[in-house]
RODO-2510 file (C-alpha; in nm, 4 decimals, decimal comma):
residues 93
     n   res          X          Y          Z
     1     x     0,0332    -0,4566    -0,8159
     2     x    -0,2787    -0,3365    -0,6780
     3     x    -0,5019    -0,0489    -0,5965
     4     x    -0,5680     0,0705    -0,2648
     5     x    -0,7071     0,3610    -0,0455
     6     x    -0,5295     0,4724     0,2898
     7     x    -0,7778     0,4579     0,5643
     8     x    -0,5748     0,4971     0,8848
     9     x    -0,2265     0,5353     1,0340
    10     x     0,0671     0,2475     1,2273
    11     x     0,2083     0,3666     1,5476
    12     x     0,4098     0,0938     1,7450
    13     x     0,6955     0,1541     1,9984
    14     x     0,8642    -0,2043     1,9856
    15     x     0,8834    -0,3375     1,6260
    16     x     1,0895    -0,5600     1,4495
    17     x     1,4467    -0,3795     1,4187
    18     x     1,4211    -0,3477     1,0562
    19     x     1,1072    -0,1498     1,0582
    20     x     1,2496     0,1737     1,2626
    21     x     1,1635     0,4343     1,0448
    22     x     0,9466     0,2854     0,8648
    23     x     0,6084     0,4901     0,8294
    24     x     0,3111     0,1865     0,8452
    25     x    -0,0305     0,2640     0,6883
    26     x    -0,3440     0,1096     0,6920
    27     x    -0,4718     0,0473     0,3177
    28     x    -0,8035    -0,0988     0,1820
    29     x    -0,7756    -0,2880    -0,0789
    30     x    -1,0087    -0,1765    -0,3626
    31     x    -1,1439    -0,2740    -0,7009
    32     x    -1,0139    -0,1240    -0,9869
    33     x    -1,3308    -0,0730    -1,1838
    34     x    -1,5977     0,0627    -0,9204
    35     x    -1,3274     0,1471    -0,6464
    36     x    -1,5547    -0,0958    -0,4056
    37     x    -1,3438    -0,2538    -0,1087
    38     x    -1,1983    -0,6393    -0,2479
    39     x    -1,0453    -0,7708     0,0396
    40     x    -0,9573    -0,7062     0,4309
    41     x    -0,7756    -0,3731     0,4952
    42     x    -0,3369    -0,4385     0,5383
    43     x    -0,0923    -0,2830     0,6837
    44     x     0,1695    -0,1369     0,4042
    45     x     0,5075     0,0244     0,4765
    46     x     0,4324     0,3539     0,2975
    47     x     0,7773     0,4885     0,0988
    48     x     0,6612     0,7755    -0,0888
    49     x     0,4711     1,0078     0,1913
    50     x     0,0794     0,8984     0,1056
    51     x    -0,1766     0,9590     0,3640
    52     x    -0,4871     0,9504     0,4855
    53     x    -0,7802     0,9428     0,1599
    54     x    -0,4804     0,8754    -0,0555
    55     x    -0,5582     0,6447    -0,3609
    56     x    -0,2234     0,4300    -0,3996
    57     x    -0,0410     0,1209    -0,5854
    58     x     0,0455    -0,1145    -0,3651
    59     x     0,3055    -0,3866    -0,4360
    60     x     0,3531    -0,7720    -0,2376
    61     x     0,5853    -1,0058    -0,1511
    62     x     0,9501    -0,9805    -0,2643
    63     x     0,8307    -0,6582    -0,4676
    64     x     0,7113    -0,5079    -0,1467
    65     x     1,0670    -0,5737     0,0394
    66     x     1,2821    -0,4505    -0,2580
    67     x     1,0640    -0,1267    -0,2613
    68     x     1,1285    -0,1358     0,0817
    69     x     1,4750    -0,1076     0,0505
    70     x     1,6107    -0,4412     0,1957
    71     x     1,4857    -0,7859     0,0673
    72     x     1,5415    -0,9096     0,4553
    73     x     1,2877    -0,6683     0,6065
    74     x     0,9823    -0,8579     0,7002
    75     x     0,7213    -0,6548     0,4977
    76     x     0,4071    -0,7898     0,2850
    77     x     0,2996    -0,4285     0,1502
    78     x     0,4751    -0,1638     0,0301
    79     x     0,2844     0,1563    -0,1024
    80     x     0,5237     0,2767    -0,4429
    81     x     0,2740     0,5322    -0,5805
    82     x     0,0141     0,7323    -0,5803
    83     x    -0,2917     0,7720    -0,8021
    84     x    -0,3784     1,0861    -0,9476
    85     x    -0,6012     0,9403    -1,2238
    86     x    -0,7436     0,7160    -1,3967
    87     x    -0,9413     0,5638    -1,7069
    88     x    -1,0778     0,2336    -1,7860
    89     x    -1,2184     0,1641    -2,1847
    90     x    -1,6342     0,0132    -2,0612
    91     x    -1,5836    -0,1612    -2,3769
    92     x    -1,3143    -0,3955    -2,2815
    93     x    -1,4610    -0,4866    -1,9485
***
């Protein structure tokens, strides 16, 4: 799993059949301890109704199409939470 931040919205007309009604969202990537960007931005099929300045957990590969309801649809990202809060122990870092 990872930590993320939405940043922008999916629109597209034709997609791959599986996708219809899928909401896609745009989701940086970010570092867990400082919440600086770690990575390009990806697109993530979004399953619990984040948005835009959302903090969220983002899941991959087979995880991601699971979450997604259907281990054939052709997904890399699925959003399956989203982060009220958090704490991180400086000592153990």
């Amino acid at each position: 799993m990872r930590i993320g931040k939405v940043i922008g919205n999916i629109w597209a007309t034709r997609k791959e059949e599986k996708l219809s009604g899928l909401k896609l969202l745009i989701v940086q990537p970010i570092n867990v301890i400082d919440g600086s960007p770690d990575r390009a931005p990806i697109v993530a099929v979004d399953i619990i109704s984040a948005g835009v300045g959302d903090t969220v957990i983002i899941v991959g590969g087979s995880s991601a199409r699971g979450a997604a309801g259907d281990m054939g649809i052709p997904v890399d990202a699925t959003i399956v939470g989203i982060v009220d809060d958090q704490e991180i122990d400086p000592s153990l870092i």
